[in-house]
C-alpha positions in Angstrom: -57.3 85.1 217.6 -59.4 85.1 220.9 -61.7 82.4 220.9 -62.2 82.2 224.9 -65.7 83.7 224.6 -66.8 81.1 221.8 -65.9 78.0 223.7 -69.3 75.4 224.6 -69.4 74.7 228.1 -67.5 71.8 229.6 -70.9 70.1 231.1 -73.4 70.7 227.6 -75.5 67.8 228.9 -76.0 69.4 232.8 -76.2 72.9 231.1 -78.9 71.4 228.7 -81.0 70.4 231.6 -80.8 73.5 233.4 -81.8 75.7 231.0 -84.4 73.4 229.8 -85.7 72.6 232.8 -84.6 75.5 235.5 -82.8 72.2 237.5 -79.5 70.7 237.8 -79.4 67.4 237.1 -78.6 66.5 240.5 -81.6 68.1 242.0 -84.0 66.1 239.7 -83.6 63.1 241.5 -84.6 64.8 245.0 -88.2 66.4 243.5 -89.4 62.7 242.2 -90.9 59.3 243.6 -92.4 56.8 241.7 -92.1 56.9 237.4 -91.4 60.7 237.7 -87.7 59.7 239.9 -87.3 57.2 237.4 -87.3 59.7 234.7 -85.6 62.4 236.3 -82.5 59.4 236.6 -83.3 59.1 232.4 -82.6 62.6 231.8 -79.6 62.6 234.6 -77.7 59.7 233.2 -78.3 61.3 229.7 -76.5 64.6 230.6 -74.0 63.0 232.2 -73.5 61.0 229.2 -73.2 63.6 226.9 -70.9 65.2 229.4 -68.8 62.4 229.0 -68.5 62.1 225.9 -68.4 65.9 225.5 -65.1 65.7 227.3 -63.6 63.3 225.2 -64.3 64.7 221.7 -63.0 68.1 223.2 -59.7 66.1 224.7 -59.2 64.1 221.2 -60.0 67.6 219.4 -57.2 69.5 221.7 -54.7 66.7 221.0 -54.9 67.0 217.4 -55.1 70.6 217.4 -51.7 70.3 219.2 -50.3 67.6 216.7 -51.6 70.4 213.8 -49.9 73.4 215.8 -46.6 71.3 216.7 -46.3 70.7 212.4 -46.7 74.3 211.3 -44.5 75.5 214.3 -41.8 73.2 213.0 -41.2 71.6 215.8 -42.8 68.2 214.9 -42.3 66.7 211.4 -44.7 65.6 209.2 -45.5 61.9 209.4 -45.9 60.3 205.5 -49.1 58.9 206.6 -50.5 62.1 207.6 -50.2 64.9 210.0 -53.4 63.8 212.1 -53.2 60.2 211.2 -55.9 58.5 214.4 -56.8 61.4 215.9 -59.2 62.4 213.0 -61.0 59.2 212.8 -61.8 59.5 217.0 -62.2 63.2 216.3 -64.9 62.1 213.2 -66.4 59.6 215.7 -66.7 61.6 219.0 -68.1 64.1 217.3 -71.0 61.9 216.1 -70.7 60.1 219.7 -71.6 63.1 220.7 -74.5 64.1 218.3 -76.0 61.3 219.3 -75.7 62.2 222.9 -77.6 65.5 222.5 -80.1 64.1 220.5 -81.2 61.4 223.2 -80.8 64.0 225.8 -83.1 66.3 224.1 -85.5 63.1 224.0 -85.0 62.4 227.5 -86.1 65.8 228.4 -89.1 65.6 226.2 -90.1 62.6 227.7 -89.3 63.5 231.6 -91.4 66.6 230.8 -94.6 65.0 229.1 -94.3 62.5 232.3 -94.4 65.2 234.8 -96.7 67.5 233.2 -99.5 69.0 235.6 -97.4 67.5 238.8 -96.2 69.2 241.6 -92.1 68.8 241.5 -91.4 68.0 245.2 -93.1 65.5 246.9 -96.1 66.1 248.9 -95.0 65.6 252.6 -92.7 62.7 253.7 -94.1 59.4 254.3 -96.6 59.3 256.8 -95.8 56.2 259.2 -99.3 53.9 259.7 -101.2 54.4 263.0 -100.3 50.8 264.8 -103.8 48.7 264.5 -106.2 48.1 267.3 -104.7 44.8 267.6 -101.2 45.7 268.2 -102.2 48.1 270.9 -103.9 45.2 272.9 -101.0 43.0 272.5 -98.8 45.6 273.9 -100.4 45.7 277.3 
């Protein structure tokens, strides 16, 4: 059974953001100053987050999948306190781990969007530097 074409990604939390928001995370950070940036660092650490723990619960999940294939194979024997033994319980808790993750990423993104509603995403121009004041141009001569 081919299940290649079925798999999630390996980054949900970064792929989240793209599609959602036509950026990567990485590039959110560069369009923002002010509240907006600190938003657009809400909704990065968020996707990495849920990479994170994405990777783990798909590690854990892979490593009892193995354990499972290793019993009915034959070549591992089953243990009297279960064939999966840990590996469920983190399997059962990473998976709600990650849940969680999407569901304060999906906030993250709600919020970083109400913020930056009607705003331009780049900013304006860089800084303009001050003219020097009347008096510093005396004191210069």
């Amino acid at each position: 059974m081919d299940i290649s074409n079925t798999r999630p990604p390996a980054a949900p939390g970064s792929q989240m953001v793209h599609q959602t928001l036509g950026k990567t995370p990485s590039e959110l950070r560069f369009l923002h100053e002010g509240t907006d940036l600190v938003m657009a660092i809400l909704v990065t650490s968020a996707a990495r987050h849920l990479d994170d723990v994405h990777r783990q619960f798909t590690d854990a999940a892979q490593q009892a999948a193995t354990a499972l294939t290793s019993v009915v194979d034959g070549t591992k024997s089953i243990n009297s306190l279960g064939v999966l033994q840990y590996s469920a319980i983190q399997v059962d808790i990473l998976a709600a781990r990650r849940a969680d993750a999407v569901d304060r990423l999906k906030e993250a993104i709600a919020v970083y969007r109400q913020v930056t509603a009607d705003k331009p995403t780049a900013p304006s121009s860089p800084r303009a530097t001050p003219a020097p004041s009347t008096t510093a141009r005396r004191t210069r001569r």
